[in-house]
N, C-alpha and C positions, 0 to 999 in steps of 0.2 A: 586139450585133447591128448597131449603128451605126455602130460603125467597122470591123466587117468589111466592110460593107458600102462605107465611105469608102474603104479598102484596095483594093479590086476596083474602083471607079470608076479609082482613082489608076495602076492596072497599066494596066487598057484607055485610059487617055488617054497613058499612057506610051508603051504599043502603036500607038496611035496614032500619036501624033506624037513620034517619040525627040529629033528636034532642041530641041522644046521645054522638055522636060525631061534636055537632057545635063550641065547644069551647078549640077545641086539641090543636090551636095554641095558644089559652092564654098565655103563660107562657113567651113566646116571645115578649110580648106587655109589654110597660111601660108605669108609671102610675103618672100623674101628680100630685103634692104634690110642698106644700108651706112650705120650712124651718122655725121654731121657731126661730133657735139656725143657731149661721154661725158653718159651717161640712167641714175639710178640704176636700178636691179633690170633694166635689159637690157644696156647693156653701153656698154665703150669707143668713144671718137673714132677712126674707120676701121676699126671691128670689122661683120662680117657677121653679121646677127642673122634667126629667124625673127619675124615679127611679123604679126598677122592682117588681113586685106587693110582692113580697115574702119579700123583704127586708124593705120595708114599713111595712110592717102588722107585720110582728116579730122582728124588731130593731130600724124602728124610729115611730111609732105608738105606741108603750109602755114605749117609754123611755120622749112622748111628744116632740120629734125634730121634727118633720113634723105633720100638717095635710093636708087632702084631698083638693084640689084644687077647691072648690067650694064657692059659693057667699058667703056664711054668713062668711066662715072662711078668706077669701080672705078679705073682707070689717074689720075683726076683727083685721086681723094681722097688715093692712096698719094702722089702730087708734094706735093702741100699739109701732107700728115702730114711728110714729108721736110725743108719748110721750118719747119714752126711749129717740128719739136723741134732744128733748128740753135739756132731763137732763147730755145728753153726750156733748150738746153743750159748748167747753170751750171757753171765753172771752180771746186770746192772746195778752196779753201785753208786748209794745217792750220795750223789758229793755235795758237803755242808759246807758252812760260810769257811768254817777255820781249815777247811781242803783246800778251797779255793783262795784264801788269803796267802795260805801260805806257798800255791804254786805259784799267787802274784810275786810273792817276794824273790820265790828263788828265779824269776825271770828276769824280776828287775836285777837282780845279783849281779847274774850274767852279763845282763847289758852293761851294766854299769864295769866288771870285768873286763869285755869285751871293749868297749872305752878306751878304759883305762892306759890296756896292752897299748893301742894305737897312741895315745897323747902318747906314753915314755920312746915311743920307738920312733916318735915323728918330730920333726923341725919345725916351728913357727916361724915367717920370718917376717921383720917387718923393716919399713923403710921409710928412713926418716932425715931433713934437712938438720945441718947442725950450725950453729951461731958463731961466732971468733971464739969464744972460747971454749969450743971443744964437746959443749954442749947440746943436748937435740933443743929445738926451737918447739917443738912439742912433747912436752914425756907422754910414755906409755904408761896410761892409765889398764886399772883393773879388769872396766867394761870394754876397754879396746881388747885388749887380749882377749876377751870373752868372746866377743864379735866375731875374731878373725879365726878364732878356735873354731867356731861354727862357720865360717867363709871357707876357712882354708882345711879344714879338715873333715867337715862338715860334722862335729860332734856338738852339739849342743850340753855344757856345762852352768852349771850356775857359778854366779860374780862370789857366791862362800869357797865354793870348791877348789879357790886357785889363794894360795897364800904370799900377797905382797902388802908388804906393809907403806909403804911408798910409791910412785909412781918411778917408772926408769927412764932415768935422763942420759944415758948417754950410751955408746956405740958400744958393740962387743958380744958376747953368747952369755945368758942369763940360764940359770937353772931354777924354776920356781915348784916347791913344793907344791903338791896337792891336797887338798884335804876331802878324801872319797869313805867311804865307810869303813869302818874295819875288818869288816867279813871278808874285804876284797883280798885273798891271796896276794903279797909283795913280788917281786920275784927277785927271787934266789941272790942274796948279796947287799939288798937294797934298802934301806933304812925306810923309806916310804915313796910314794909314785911323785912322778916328778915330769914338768914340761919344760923341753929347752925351748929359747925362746930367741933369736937373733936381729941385733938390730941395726941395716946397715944402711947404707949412702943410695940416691936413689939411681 
């Protein structure tokens, strides 16, 4: 009864005054608008979206994601769309086996550089029992040094890359050539790279 009632007020003020009430359905109408900015779940940078008049004028109207869907901004957006994808445009070049070889090498370069630097500028040390005379009760073998090169410095080298020709029997600081490629830069003074290697009491 009460909102029949509310119904029949709402027609005769309608009757009344049409001006007042000519724009009740607005709110239901959506409003066409050119994205700035790409907006997930509505659309691409320079695409014309509908969007509802509220959310335009209080979220993408202040924030600059959208303007109004008319000439001037329409003709503005399309020049700017024009410039950005000049400078998004990327030149794909097809990288072939010997591009790709040869970035493998210069990485391994590096690494192996990068190595290098640490084994000359670092200590090994190792520790060992000695017998009456003077001697370790176990020498240091090649693959030991390899082992502890990768324990203790955590660089993994191969058992060629280290040049002893004997095993080391007794206590003291040992300097052992390297033998790493020759591409690898020396540094400055140095006849070739080199790991000290110390062996003492435990």
């Amino acid at each position: 009864m009460a909102s029949a009632r509310a119904t029949l007020l709402l027609r005769r003020a309608t009757a009344a005054n049409p001006v007042l009430f000519s724009a009740h359905g607005l709110r239901y109408r959506k409003l066409e608008v050119i994205l700035t900015t790409t907006i997930d779940k509505l659309g691409k940078a320079g695409e014309t979206v509908q969007v509802a008049p509220g959310h335009f004028r209080n979220h993408l109207m202040p924030k600059m994601l959208a303007v109004p869907n008319i000439d001037k901004f329409a003709i503005l957006i399309r020049e700017q769309r024009k410039l950005y994808q000049r400078e998004e445009e990327e030149v794909v070049k097809e990288v072939t086996k010997e591009d790709d070889d040869a970035r493998q090498q210069e990485e391994q370069l590096k690494e192996y550089q990068a190595a290098a630097k640490r084994l000359d500028n670092a200590l090994l040390v190792l520790r060992r029992f000695i017998s009456e005379g003077n001697e370790l009760r176990n020498p240091v073998t090649k693959d030991e040094i390899v082992s502890e090169v990768a324990r203790q410095l955590n660089i993994n080298i191969h058992p060629d890359n280290v040049h002893l020709l004997s095993p080391l029997s007794s206590l003291g600081e040992f300097e052992l050539p390297l033998r790493l490629p020759r591409d690898i830069p020396r540094p400055e003074g140095k006849l070739q790279w080199t790991l000290n290697v110390k062996i003492r009491r435990p």
